[in-house]
C-alpha positions as CSV (number, residue, x, y, z in Angstrom):
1,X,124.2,147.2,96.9
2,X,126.4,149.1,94.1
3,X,124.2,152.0,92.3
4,X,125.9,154.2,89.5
5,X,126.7,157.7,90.6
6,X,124.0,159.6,91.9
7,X,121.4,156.9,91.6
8,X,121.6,155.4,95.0
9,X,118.7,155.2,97.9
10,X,118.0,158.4,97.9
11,X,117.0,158.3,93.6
12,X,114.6,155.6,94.7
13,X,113.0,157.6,97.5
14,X,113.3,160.8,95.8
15,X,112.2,160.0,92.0
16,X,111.4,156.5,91.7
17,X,108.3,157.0,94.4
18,X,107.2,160.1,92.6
19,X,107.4,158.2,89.7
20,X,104.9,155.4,90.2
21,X,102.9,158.1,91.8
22,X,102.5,159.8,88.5
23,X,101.9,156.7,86.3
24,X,99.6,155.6,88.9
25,X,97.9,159.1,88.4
26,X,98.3,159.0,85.3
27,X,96.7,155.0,84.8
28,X,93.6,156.4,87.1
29,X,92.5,159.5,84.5
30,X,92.8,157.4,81.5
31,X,90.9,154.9,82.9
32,X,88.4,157.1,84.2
33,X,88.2,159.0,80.8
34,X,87.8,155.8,78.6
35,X,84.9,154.5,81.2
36,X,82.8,157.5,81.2
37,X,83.4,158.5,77.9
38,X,81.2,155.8,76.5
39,X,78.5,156.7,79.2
40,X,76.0,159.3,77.2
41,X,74.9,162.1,78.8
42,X,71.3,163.2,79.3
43,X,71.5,166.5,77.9
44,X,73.1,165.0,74.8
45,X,75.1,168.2,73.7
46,X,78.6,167.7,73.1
47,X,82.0,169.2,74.9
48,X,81.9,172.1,72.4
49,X,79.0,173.1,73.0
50,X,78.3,172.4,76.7
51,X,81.5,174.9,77.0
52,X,79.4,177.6,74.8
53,X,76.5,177.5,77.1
54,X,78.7,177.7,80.1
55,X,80.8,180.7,78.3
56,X,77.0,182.3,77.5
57,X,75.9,182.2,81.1
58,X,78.7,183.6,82.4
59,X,78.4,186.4,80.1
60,X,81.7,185.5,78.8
61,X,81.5,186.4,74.8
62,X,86.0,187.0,74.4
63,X,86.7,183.2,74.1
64,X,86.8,180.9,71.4
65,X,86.1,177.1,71.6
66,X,88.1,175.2,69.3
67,X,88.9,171.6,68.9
68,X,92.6,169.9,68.7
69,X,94.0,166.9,68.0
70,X,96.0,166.1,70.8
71,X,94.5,163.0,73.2
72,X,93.8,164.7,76.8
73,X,95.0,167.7,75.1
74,X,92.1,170.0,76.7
75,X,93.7,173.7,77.9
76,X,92.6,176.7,78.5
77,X,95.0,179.5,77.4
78,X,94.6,182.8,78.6
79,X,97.0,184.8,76.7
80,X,94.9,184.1,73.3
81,X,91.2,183.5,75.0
82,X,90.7,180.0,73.5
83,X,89.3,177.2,75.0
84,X,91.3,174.1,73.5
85,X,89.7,171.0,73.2
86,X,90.5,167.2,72.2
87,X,88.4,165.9,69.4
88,X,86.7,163.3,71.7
89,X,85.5,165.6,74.5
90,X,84.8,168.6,71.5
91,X,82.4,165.9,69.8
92,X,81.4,163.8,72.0
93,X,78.1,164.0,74.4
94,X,79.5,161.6,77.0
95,X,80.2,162.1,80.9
96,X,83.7,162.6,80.4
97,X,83.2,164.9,77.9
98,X,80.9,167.5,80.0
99,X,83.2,167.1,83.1
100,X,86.5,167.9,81.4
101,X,84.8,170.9,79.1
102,X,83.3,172.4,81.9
103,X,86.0,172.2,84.1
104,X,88.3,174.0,81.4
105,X,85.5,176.8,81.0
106,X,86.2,177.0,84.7
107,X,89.2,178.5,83.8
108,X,88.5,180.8,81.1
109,X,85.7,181.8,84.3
110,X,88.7,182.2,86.6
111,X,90.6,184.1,84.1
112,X,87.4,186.4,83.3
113,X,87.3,187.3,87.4
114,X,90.9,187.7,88.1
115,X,91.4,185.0,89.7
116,X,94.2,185.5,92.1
117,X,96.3,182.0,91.6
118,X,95.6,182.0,88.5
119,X,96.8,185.6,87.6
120,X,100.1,184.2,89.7
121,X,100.5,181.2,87.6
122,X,100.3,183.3,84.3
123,X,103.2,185.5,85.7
124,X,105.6,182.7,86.4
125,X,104.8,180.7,82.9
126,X,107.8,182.7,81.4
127,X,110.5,181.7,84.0
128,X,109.2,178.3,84.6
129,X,109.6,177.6,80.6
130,X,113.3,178.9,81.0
131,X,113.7,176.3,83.5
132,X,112.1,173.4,82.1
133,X,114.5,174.4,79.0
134,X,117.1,174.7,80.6
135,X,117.1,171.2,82.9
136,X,118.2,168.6,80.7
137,X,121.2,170.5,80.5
138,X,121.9,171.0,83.9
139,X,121.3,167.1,84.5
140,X,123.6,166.3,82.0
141,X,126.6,168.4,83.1
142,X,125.7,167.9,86.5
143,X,125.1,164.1,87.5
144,X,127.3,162.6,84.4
145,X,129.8,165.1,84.2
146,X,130.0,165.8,88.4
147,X,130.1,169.7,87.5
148,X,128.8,171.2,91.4
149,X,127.6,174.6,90.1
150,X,125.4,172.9,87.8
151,X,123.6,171.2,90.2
152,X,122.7,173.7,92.2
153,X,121.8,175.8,89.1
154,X,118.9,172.7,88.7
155,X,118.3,173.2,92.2
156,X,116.8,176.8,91.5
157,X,115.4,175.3,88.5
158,X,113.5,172.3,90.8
159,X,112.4,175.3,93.0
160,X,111.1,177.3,90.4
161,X,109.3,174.2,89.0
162,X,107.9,173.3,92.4
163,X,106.3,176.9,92.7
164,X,104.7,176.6,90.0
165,X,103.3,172.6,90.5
166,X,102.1,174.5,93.6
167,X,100.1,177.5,92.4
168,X,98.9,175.6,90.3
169,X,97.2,173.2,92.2
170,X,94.1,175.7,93.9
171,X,94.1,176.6,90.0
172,X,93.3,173.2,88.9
173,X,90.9,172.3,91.8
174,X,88.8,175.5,91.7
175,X,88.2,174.9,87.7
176,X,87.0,171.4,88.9
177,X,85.0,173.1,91.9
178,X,82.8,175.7,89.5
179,X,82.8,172.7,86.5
180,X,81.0,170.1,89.1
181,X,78.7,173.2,90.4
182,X,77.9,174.7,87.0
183,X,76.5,171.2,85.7
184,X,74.4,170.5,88.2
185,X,73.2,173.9,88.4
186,X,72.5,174.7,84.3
187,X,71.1,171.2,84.4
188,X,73.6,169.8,81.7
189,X,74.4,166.4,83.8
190,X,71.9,164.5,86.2
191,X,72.2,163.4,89.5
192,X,73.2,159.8,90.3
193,X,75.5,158.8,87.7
194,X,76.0,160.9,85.9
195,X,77.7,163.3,88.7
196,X,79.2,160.4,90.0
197,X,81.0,159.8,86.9
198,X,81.8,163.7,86.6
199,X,83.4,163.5,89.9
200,X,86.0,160.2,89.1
201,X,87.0,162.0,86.1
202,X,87.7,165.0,87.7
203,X,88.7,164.2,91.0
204,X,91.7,161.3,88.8
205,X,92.5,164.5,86.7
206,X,93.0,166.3,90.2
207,X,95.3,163.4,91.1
208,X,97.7,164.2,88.3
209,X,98.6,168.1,89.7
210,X,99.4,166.5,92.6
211,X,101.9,163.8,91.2
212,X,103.3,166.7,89.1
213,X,104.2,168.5,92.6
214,X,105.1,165.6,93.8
215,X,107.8,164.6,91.9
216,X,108.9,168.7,91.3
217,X,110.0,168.2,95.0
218,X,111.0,165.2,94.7
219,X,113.7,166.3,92.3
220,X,114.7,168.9,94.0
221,X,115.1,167.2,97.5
222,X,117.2,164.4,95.5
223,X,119.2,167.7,93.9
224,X,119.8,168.8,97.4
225,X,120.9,165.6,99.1
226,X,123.4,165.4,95.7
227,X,124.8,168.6,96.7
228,X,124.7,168.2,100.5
229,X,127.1,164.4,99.8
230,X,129.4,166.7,97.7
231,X,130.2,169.0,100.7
């Protein structure tokens, strides 16, 4: 079978299985989202303010709770304190809405306590941007253009890239760890359902982080075998 240069058996293994990993992830958290997002919660308060109460009992009083546009768009981000969230989990009093707010609060919780990964993540943001910046570049000159330096140049890019997909994954589950305690414990969701549906949203969320690794090594093993057929 004729592929075109660089795409051959090794692009299949190496990107296109990562690939329908992450739109399978990616299918999962949507769905999960849209399901219990029209599932009304108990305690009837809404993202925005199920994040306040979570802030107030952890004595947190530095970060602000503010609402964005974006769809799925919910962040926490340390370096101004604010707690970003999408307008349907910020309004809304659903399932879906508790689950992700909380579990975004977990990080502003993580952040207050010095949490060790996620103090490491923070300090390879810069250098991880330069490399995401910098990548369509080096794809370009390397794979179309067959320029050798430039592919390994993405490999340190991919590698880079893949530490950060991997701090970032005790990150991601420990904010979904203290979100699925802290709601049971302040008594903002119920037992039965509504944790059940807390934990699908969550645990598809979690799902993503690990496609995102995923395919950050799968890139850079494809990268590697590149280089490695060069030599």
């Amino acid at each position: 079978m004729f592929y075109p240069y660089g795409f051959g058996h090794h692009w299949l293994l190496y990107i296109g299985v990562p690939l329908i990993i992450g739109i399978i992830a990616q299918i999962r958290v949507t769905g999960a989202f849209n399901r219990w997002s029209k599932v009304r919660a108990g305690s009837n308060i809404t993202g925005a303010e199920c994040a306040r109460e979570i802030l107030q009992a952890a004595q947190i009083h530095d970060v602000d709770v503010v609402e964005t546009n974006d769809f799925l768009g919910d962040h926490y981000d340390p370096t101004k304190k604010k707690l970003c969230l999408s307008s349907n989990v910020y309004n809304t009093p659903s399932v879906a809405a508790l689950g992700i707010a909380a579990h975004e609060t977990g990080h502003a919780i993580q952040h207050a306590k010095a949490y060790a990964p996620l103090k490491a993540r923070m300090a390879v943001v810069p250098i991880t941007m330069a490399a995401s910046q910098m990548l369509p570049f080096i794809i370009i000159g390397g794979i179309w253009f067959h320029i050798t330096g430039l592919i390994t140049l993405g490999i340190y890019c991919y590698l880079i890239l893949l530490v950060f997909q991997l701090i970032t994954l005790p990150v991601e589950f420990d904010a979904s760890r203290r979100a699925k305690i802290i709601l049971r414990q302040m008594g903002i969701i119920q037992s039965g359902e509504e944790v059940a549906g807390v934990n699908q949203v969550l645990n598809a969320a979690a799902l993503t982080y690990v496609a995102a690794f995923i395919a950050a090594l799968g890139n850079l093993l494809w990268l590697l075998s590149m280089r490695d057929r060069r030599n």
